[in-house]
Each structure stands twice: as C-alpha cells, then as structure tokens.
N, C-alpha and C positions, 0 to 999 in steps of 0.2 A: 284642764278642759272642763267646761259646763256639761255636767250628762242629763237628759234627760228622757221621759217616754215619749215615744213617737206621738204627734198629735199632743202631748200636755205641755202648754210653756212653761219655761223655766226662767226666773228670773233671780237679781241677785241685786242686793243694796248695798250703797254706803257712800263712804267719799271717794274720789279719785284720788288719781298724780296730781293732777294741775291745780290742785286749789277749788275744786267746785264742794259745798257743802252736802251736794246731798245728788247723788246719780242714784239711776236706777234702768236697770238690763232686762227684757223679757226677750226670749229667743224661742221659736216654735217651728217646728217643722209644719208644713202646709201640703193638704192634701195635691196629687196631681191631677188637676179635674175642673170641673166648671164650679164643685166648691172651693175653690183657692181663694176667691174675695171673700166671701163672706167669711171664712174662718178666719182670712187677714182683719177683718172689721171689728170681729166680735176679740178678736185678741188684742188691739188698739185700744177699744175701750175698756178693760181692762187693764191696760197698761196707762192710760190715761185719765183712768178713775180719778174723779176731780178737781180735773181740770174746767177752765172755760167753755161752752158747750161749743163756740164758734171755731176755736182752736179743735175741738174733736170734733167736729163734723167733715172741718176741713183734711185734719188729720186721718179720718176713714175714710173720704170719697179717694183721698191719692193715695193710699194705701192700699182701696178695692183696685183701681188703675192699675197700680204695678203689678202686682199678683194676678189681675189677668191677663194683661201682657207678658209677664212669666208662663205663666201655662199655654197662653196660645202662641208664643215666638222659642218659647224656651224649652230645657228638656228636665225632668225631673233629674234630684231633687228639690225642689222648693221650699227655701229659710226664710222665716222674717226673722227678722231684728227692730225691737225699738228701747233705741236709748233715751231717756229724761232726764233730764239735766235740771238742775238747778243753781246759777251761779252765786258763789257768796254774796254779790254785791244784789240776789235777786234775780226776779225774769223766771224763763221758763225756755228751756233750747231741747227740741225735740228731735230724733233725727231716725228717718227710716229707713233702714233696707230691706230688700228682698233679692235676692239671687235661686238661681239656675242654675241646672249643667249643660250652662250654653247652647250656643244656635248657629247657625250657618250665615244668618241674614247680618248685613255691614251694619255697623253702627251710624243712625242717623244724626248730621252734624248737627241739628235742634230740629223740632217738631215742624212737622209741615199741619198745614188746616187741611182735614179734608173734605171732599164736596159737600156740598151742602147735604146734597139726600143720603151720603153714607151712611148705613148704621153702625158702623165702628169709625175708629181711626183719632180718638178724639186722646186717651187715654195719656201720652205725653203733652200737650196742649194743658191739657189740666193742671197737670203737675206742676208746670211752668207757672199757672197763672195763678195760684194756690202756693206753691211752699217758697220760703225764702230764697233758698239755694237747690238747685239738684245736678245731678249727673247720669250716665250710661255710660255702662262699658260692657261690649259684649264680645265673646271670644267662643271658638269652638270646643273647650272644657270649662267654660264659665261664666253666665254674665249677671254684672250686679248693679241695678236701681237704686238712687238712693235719696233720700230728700231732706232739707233740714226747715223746721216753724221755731221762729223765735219770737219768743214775746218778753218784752222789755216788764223791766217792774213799773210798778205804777207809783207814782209819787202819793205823801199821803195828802189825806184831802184837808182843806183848813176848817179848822171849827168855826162855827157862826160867832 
C-alpha cells in the first residue's frame, strides 16, 4: 500500500506489467470542501508537468468537474488518482480518477445538458466532450469518476 500525508501526493515511477516503458502514479487525498477542484488542478499539473499545455488544460478543467461533483453529490473521503502512461511504441495515455464515500443519487445513464440559464449541471457534459473515454459508478459506500486523454505519438517530421 502507498502511504502517504494527508493533503501531500504521493507518487511512484517506473515500468509496469504490460510493457509500457515508463508510468507514473500521483494519488492525493482532496480536501472536503469548495477547495476540492482547485487542489485537484494544482495536483494535475504537477502530475502532468511537461506535458502539452492543450492536454493540461484539458486535463484540469475535467479534473476540477469531478472533484466538484465529488463534493457536491458525494461523501468524503475524496482521492484523486492520476496515472501517466507512456507507451513503448510512444504517445501519452492519461487517466483520471476521483472517488467518494458515495451517495444516495442513481447513477445517470450519460449526461443530460442542462438549461441554458443553469449555473451548474454542466460538469459531466464536459467530461464527455473533453477526455477520450470516461465512466461513473456510484453506490452508497462509493462512487468513482474516471476519465482517460490519449495522445498518440507524433511521427517524425521530414527534413527539408
């Protein structure tokens, strides 16, 4: 088991099982509160220190989304997780979680839009239209958010 202080992430390198050359693990406990995004943001970029800025901006705004939908549908605790991936052949495969100690409210079968004048309601919408792959699962001892950004390697370029 990973230990670490509350509030400090901890993270962990190297290679996996599968053949990927190069992963990397940041796990942080998240305040229960209206700071839950922002600490989820400012621990993304760090976890994502040098990457592409488009990929981290993307990667922070659906990162702030789950973490606040964690605190406002959820119960504490509040974990992120961000795994970085890097696959031997290349690329870049990001994937995030954030989990709860669950909630009473059904899991919705995908994001509905909502009205136009709402000021919330948008935060799975986002998700959706932003990270490659996602999910929800929520239960009344636990629900966890999760989302995957992949970014392909880049061919190289031809010399003049």
């Amino acid at each position: 088991m990973l230990e670490h202080d509350v509030g400090q992430p901890a993270s962990v390198a190297g290679q996996d099982d599968i053949g990927n050359a190069d992963a990397t693990t940041l796990i942080t406990d998240l305040p229960y509160g209206p700071k839950a995004a922002e600490v989820a943001r400012e621990a993304v970029a760090v976890a994502l220190h040098g990457t592409e800025a488009d990929l981290l901006d993307d990667a922070r705004l659906v990162t702030s989304e789950l973490a606040t939908n964690a605190f406002a549908s959820g119960s504490p605790p509040l974990v992120l997780c961000v795994d970085r991936t890097t696959p031997t052949a290349g690329g870049l495969e990001v994937e995030i979680t954030v989990t709860d100690g669950g909630c009473s409210h059904p899991t919705p079968s995908s994001p509905s839009a909502p009205e136009e004048e709402a000021e919330s309601g948008r935060g799975l919408v986002i998700v959706e239209a932003l990270a490659d792959a996602w999910s929800l699962t929520t239960g009344t001892h636990g629900t966890r958010a999760w989302c995957r950004f992949t970014r392909n390697a880049r061919p190289p370029t031809a010399s003049a």
